[in-house]
C-alpha positions as YAML, in Angstrom:
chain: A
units: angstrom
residues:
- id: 1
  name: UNK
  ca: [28.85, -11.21, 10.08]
- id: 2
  name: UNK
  ca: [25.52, -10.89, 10.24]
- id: 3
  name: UNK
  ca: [23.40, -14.00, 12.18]
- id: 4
  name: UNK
  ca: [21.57, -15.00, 9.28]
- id: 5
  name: UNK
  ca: [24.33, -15.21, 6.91]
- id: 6
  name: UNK
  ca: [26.29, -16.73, 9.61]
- id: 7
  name: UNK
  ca: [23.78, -19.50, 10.03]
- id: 8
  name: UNK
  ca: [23.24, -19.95, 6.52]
- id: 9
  name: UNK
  ca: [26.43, -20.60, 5.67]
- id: 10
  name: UNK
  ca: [27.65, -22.67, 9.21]
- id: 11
  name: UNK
  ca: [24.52, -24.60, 8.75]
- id: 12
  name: UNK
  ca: [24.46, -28.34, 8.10]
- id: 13
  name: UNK
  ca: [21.89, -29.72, 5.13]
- id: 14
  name: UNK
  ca: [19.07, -31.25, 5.85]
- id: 15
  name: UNK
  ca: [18.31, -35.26, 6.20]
- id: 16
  name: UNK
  ca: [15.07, -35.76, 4.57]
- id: 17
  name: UNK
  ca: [13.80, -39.31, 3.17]
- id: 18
  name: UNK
  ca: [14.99, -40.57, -0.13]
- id: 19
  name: UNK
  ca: [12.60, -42.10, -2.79]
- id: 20
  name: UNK
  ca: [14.15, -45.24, -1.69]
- id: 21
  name: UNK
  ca: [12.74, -44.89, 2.10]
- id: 22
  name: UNK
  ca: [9.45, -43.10, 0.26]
- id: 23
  name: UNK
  ca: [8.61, -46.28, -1.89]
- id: 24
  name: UNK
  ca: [6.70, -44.63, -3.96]
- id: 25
  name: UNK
  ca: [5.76, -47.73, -6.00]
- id: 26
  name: UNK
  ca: [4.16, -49.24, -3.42]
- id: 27
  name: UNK
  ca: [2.65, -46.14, -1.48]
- id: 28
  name: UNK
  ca: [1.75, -43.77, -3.91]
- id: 29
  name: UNK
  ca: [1.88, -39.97, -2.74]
- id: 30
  name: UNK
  ca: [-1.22, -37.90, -2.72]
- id: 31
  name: UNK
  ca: [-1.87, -34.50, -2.66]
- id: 32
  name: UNK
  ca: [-3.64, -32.60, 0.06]
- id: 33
  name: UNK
  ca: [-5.92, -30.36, -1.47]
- id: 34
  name: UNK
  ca: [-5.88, -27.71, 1.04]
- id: 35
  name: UNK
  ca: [-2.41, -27.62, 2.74]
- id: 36
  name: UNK
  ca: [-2.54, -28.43, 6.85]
- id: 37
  name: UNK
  ca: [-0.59, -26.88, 9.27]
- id: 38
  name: UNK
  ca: [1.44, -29.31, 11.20]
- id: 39
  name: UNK
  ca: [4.98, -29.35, 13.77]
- id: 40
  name: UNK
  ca: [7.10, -31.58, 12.07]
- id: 41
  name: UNK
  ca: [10.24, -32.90, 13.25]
- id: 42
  name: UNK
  ca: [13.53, -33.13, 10.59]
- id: 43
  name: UNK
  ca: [17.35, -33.65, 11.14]
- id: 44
  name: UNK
  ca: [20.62, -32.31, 10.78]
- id: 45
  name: UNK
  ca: [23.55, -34.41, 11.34]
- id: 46
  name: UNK
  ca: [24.00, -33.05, 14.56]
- id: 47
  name: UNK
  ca: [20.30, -32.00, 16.15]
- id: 48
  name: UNK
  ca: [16.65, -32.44, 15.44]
- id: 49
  name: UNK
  ca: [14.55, -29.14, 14.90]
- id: 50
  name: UNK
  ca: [10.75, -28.85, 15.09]
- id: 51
  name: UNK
  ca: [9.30, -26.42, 13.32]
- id: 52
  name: UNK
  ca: [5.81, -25.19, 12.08]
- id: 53
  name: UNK
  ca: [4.85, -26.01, 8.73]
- id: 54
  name: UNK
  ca: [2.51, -27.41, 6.22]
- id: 55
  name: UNK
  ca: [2.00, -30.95, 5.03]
- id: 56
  name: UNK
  ca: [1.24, -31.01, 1.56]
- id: 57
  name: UNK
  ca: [1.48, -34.49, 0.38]
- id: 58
  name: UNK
  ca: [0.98, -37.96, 2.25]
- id: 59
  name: UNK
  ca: [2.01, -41.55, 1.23]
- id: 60
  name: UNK
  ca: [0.62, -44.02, 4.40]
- id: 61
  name: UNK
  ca: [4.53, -44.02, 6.26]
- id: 62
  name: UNK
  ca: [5.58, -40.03, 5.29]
- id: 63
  name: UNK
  ca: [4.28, -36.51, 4.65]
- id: 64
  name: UNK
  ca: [6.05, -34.01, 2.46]
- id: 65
  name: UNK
  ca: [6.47, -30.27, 4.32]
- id: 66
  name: UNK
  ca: [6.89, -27.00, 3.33]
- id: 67
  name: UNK
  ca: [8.69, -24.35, 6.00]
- id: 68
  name: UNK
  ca: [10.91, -21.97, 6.48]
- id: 69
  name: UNK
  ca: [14.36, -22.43, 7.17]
- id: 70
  name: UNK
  ca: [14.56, -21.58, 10.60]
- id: 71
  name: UNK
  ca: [16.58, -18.41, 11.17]
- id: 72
  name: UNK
  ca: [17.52, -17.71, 7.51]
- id: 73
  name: UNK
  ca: [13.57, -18.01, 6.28]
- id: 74
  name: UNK
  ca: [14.08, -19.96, 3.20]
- id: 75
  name: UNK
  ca: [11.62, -21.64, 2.46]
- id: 76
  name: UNK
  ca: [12.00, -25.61, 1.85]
- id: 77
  name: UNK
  ca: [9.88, -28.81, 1.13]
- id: 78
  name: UNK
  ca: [10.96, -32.17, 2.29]
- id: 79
  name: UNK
  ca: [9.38, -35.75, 3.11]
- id: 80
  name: UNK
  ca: [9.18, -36.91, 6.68]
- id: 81
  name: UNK
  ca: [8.11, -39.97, 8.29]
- id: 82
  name: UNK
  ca: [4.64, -39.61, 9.07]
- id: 83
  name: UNK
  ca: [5.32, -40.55, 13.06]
- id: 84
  name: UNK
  ca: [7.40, -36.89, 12.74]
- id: 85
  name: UNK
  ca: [3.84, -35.26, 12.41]
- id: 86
  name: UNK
  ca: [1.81, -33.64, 13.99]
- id: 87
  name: UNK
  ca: [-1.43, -31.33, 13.43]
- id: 88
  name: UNK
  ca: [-0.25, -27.77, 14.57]
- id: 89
  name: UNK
  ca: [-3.71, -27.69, 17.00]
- id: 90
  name: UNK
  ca: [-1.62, -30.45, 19.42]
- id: 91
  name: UNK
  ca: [0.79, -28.43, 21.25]
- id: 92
  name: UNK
  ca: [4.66, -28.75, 20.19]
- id: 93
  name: UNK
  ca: [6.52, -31.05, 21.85]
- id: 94
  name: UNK
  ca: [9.57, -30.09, 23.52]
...
């Protein structure tokens, strides 16, 4: 099977934050005009991946991403905690 499929279909979903961790009455989301490249952390059940991708959004505790799946290149948007951050000109931690 090809390695793409393979991970596609073996892979777990993602964890990202719910509205009820987002708050959104109380931090109200706003848009970044011009979307910044960032490394942001995010979670299967099993492992943590860092990947490149842009913030688009912001609330004061989280930041909403768009990336590509690694491996299969889908591309996805999800809200991380802001500490899961970071501007893509700081080198990626490992």
């Amino acid at each position: 099977m090809d390695e793409r499929i393979e991970e596609f279909v073996m892979r777990e979903e993602l964890i990202m934050l719910t509205a009820v961790e987002l708050d959104v009455e109380n931090c109200r989301p706003t848009d970044i005009p011009e979307p910044r490249r960032v490394y942001a952390w995010f979670l299967y059940f099993s492992e943590a991946i860092c990947v490149q991708a842009h913030a688009i959004t912001y609330t004061r505790t989280a930041v909403k991403i768009r990336f590509l799946k690694p491996l299969i290149k889908i591309q996805r948007e999800g809200w991380v905690w802001l500490s899961a951050v970071k501007p893509a000109s700081v080198e990626k931690a490992e």
